[in-house]
BAFI-3210 file (N, C-alpha, C; in Angstrom, 3 decimals, decimal comma, padded with zeros to 6 digits):
// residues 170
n [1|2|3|4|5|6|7|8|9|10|11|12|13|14|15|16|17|18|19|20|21|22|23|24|25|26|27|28|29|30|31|32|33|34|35|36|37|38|39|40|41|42|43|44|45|46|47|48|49|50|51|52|53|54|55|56|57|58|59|60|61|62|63|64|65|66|67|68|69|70|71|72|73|74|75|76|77|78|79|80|81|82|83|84|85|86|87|88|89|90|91|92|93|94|95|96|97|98|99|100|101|102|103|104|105|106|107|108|109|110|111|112|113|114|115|116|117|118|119|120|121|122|123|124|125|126|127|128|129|130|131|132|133|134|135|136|137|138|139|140|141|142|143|144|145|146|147|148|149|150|151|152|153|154|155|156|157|158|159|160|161|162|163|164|165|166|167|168|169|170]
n.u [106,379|106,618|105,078|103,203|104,913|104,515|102,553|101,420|101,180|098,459|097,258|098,030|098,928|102,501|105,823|108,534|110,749|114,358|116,199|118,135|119,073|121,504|123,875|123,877|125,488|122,962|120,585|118,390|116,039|114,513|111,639|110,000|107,142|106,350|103,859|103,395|102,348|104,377|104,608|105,046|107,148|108,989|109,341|110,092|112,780|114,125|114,134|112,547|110,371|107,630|108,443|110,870|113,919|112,782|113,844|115,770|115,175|113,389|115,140|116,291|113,845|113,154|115,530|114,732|112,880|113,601|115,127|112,964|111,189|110,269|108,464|106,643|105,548|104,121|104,950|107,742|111,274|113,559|116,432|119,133|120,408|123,084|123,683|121,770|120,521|118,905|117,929|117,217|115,508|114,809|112,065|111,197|108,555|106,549|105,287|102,255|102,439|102,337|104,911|107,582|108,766|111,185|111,811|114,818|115,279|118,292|118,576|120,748|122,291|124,046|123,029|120,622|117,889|115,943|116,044|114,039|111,392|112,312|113,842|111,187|109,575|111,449|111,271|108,463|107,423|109,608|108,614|105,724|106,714|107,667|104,760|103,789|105,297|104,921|101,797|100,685|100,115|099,731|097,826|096,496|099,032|100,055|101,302|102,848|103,427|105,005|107,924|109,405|112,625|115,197|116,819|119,405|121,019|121,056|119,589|117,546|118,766|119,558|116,775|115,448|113,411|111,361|109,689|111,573|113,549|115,837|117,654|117,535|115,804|112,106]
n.v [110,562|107,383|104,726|102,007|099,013|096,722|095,676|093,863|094,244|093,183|093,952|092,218|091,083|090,892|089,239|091,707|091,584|091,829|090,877|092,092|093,968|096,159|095,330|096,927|098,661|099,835|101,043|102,042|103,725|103,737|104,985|105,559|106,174|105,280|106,388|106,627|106,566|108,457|106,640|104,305|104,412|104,707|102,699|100,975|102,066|101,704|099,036|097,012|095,379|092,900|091,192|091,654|092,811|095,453|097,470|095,894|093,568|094,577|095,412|093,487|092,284|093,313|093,107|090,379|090,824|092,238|090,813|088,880|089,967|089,494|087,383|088,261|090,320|090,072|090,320|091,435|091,080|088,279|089,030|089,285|090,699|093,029|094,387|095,285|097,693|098,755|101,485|103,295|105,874|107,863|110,051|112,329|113,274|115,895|114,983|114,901|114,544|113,104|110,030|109,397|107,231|106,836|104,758|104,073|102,785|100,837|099,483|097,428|096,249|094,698|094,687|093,743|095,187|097,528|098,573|099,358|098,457|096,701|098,135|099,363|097,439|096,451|098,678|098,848|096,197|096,280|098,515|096,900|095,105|096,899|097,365|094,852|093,646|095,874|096,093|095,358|097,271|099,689|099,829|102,322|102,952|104,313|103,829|105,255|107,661|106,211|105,678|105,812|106,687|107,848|106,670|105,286|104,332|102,515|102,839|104,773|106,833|108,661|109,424|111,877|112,111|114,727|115,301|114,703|114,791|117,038|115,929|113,046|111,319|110,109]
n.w [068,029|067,336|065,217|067,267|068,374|068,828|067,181|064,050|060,888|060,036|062,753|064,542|068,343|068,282|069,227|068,658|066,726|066,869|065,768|063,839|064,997|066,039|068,645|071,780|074,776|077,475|079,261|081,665|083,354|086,557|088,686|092,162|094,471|097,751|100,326|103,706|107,373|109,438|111,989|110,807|108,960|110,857|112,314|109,919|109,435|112,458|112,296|112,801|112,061|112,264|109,827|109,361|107,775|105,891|104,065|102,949|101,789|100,169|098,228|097,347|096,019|094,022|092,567|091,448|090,685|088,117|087,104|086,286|084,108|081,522|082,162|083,408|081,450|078,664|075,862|076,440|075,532|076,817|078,688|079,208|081,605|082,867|085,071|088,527|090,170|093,261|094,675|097,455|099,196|101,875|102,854|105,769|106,787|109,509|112,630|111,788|109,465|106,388|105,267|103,129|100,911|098,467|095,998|093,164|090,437|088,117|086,010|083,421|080,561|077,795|074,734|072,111|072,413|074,571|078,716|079,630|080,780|082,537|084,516|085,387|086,418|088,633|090,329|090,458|092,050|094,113|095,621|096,028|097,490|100,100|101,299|101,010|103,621|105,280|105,717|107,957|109,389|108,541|106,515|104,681|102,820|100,191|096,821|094,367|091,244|089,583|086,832|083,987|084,598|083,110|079,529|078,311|075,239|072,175|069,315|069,391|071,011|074,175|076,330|078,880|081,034|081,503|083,521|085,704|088,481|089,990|091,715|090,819|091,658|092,095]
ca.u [106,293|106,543|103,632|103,384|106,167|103,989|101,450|101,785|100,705|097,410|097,137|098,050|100,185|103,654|107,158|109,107|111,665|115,070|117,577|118,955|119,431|123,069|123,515|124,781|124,839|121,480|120,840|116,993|116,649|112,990|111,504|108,493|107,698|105,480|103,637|102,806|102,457|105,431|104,969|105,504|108,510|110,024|109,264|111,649|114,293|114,347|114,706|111,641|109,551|107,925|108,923|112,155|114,798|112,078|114,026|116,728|113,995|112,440|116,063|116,748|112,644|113,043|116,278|114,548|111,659|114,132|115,515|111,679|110,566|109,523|107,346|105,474|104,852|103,840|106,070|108,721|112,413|114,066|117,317|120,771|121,151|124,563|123,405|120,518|120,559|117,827|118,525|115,787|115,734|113,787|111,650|110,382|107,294|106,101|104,597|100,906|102,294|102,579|106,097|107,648|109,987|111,536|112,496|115,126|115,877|119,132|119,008|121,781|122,441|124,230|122,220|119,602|116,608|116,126|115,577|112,865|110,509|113,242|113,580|109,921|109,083|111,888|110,504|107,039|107,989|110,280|107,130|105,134|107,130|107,284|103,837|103,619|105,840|104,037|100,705|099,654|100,492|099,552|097,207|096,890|100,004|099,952|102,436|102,878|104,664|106,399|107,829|110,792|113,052|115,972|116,864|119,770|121,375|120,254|119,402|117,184|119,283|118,595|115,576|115,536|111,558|110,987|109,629|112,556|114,004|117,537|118,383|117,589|114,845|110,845]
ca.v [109,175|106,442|103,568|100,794|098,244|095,330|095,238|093,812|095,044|093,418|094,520|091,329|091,177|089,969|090,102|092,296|090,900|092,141|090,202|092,650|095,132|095,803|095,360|098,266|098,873|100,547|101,851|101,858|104,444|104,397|105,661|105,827|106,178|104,563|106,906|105,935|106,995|108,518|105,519|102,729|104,611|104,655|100,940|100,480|102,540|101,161|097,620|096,307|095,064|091,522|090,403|091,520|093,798|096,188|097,871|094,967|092,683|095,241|095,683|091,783|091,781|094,362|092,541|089,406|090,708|092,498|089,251|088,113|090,743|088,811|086,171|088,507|091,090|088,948|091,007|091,392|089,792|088,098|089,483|088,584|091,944|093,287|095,448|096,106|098,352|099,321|102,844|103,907|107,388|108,307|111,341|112,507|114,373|115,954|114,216|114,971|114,620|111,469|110,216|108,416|105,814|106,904|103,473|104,189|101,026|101,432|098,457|097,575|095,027|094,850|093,739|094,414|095,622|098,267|097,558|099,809|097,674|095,817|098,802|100,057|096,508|096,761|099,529|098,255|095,161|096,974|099,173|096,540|094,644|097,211|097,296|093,505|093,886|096,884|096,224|094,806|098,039|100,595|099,599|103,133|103,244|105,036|103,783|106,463|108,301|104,859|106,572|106,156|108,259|108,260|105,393|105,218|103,576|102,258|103,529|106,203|107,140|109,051|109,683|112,090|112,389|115,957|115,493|114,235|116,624|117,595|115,122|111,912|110,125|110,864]
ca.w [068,456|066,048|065,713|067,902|067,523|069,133|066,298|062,564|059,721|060,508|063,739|065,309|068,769|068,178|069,969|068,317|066,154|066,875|065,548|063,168|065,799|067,086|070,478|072,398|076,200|077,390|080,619|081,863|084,988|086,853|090,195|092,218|095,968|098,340|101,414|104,737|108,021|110,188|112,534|109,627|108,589|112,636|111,813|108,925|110,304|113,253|111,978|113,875|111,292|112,325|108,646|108,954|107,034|105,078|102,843|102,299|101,456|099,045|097,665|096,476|095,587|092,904|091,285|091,393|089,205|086,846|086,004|085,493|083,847|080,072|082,382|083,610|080,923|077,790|074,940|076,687|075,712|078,316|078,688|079,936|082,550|083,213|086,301|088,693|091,478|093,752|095,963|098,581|099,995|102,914|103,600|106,951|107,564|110,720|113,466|111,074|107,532|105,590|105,141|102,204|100,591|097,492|094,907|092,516|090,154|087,418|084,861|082,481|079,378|076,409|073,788|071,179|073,351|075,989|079,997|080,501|081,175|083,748|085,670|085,524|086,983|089,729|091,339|091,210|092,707|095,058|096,311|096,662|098,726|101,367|101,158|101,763|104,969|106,275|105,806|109,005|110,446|107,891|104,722|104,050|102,169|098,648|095,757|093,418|090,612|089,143|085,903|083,311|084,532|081,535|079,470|077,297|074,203|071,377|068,052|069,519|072,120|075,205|077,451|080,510|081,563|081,911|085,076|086,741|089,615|088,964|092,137|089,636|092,133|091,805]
c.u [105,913|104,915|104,166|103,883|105,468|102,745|102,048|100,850|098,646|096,341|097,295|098,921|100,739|104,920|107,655|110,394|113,203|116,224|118,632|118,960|121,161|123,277|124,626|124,666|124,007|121,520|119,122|116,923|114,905|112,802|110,436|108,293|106,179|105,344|103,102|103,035|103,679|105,454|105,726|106,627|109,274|110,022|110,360|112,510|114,667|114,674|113,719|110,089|109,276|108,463|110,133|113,224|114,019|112,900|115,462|115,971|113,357|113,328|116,067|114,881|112,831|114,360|116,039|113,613|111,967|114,492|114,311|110,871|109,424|109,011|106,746|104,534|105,212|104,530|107,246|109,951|112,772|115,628|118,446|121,283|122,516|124,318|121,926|120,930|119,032|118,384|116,983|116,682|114,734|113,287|110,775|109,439|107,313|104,950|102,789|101,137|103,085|104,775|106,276|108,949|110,716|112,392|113,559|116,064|116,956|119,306|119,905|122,028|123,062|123,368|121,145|118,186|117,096|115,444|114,971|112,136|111,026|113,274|112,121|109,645|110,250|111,525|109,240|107,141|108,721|109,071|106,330|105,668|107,468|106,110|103,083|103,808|105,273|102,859|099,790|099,639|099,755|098,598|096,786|098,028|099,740|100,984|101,650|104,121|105,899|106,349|109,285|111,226|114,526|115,622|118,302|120,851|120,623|120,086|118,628|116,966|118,894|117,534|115,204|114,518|111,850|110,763|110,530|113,078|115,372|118,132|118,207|116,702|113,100|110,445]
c.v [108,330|105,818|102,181|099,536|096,652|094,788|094,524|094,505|094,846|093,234|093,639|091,434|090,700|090,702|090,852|091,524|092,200|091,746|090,840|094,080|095,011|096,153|096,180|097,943|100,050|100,458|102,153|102,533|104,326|104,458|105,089|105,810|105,783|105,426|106,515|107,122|107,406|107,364|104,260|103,031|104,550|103,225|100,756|101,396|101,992|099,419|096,430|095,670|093,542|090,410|090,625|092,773|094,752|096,565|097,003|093,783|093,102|095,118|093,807|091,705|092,670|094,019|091,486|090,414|092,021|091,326|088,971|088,871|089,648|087,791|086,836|089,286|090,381|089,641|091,320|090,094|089,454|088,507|089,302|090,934|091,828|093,935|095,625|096,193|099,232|100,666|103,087|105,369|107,844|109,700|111,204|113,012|114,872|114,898|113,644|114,613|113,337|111,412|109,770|108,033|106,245|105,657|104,478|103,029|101,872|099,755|098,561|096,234|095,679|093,931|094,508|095,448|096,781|097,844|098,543|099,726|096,906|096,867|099,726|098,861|096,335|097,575|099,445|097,208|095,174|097,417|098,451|095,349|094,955|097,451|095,903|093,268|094,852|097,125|095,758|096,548|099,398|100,228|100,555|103,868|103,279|104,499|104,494|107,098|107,255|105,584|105,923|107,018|108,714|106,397|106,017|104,539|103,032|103,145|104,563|107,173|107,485|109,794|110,501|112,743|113,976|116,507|114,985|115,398|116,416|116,727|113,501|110,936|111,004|111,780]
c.w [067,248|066,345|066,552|067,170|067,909|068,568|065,031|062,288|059,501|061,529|065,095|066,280|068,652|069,212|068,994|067,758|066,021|066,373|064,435|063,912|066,165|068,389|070,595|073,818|076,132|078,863|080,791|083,562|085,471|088,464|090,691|093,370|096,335|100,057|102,567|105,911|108,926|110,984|111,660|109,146|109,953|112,451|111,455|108,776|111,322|113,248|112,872|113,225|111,780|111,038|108,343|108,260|105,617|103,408|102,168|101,622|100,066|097,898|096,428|095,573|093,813|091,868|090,948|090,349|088,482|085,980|085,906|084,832|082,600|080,706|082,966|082,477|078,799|076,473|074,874|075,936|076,743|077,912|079,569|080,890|083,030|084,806|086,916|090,406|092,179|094,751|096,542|099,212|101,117|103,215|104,249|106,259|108,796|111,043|112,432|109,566|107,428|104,973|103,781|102,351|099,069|096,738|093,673|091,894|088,913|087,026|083,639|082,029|078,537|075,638|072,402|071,194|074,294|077,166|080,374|081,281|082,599|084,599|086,446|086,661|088,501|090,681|091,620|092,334|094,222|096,510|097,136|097,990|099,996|101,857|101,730|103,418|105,990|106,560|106,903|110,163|109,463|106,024|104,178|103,152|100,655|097,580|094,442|092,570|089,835|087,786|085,880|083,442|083,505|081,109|078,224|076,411|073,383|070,217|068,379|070,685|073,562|075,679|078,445|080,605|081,971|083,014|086,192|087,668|089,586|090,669|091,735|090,740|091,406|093,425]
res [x|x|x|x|x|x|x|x|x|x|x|x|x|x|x|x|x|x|x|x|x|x|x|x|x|x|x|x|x|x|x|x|x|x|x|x|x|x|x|x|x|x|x|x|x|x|x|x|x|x|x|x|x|x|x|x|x|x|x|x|x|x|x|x|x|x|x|x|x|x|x|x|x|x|x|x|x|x|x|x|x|x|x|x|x|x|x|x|x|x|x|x|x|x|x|x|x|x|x|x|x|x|x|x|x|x|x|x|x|x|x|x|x|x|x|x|x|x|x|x|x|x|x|x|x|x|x|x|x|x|x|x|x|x|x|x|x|x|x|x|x|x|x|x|x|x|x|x|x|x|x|x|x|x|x|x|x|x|x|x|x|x|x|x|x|x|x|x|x|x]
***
């Protein structure tokens, strides 16, 4: 691992100066899942949420704050995205065991930068917005495991997290 690219020389934070980078397409993959009770998931399957369309809600929340990523996280570029896709996966439990929500965000740009950060923040975002929606019903809900899961292009190419499971969610 190199040294940190958001310091100078003496030791001050700065953005990152890219402008003699060549822009490539880049590809930014991340995960992360959010647990709740089997009831709160019969919820948002069933489509009976009083706020509405759970995981279509979560879906648009998580490409809205890809496009905002650089106003929230203060180093960030802002970036002209080509692509962002949110996927959800559902796993049961039994009647006694905790269910979950599996987020999987897939950001894409050409440009000078990578969208790590754009899809790390999609699936947070994502998370917590079923979290928002379900919490009158369940505020024991866990978000967990948010993680880069590849990333690639760019001068130092690709990424694929170790811990990823050979079906590409967390």
């Amino acid at each position: 691992m190199s040294t940190l690219t958001h310091f100078d020389d003496q030791g001050q934070a700065h953005m990152v100066d890219v402008a003699a980078k060549a822009a490539s397409h880049r590809t930014g993959i991340a995960g992360g899942r959010i647990d709740m009770l089997p009831a709160t998931l019969a919820i948002i399957e069933a489509g009976t949420a009083k706020k509405g369309d759970v995981l279509g809600i979560a879906r648009i929340a998580g490409i809205m704050a890809a496009k905002k990523t650089s106003d929230l996280i203060p180093l960030c570029h802002p970036l002209a995205l080509t692509r962002v896709a949110i996927e959800f996966k559902v796993l049961h439990g039994s009647q006694s065991q905790t269910c979950s929500v599996l987020c999987k965000a897939t950001v894409e740009t050409v440009g000078p930068t990578g969208v790590e950060m754009e899809a790390l923040t999609a699936v947070s975002v994502a998370l917590l917005t079923i979290y928002d929606m379900c919490k009158a019903v369940d505020r024991g809900m866990v978000m967990s495991d948010i993680k880069l899961l590849e990333k690639h292009g760019g001068k130092s190419g690709s990424f694929i997290n170790p811990s990823t499971p050979a079906h590409g969610n967390t």
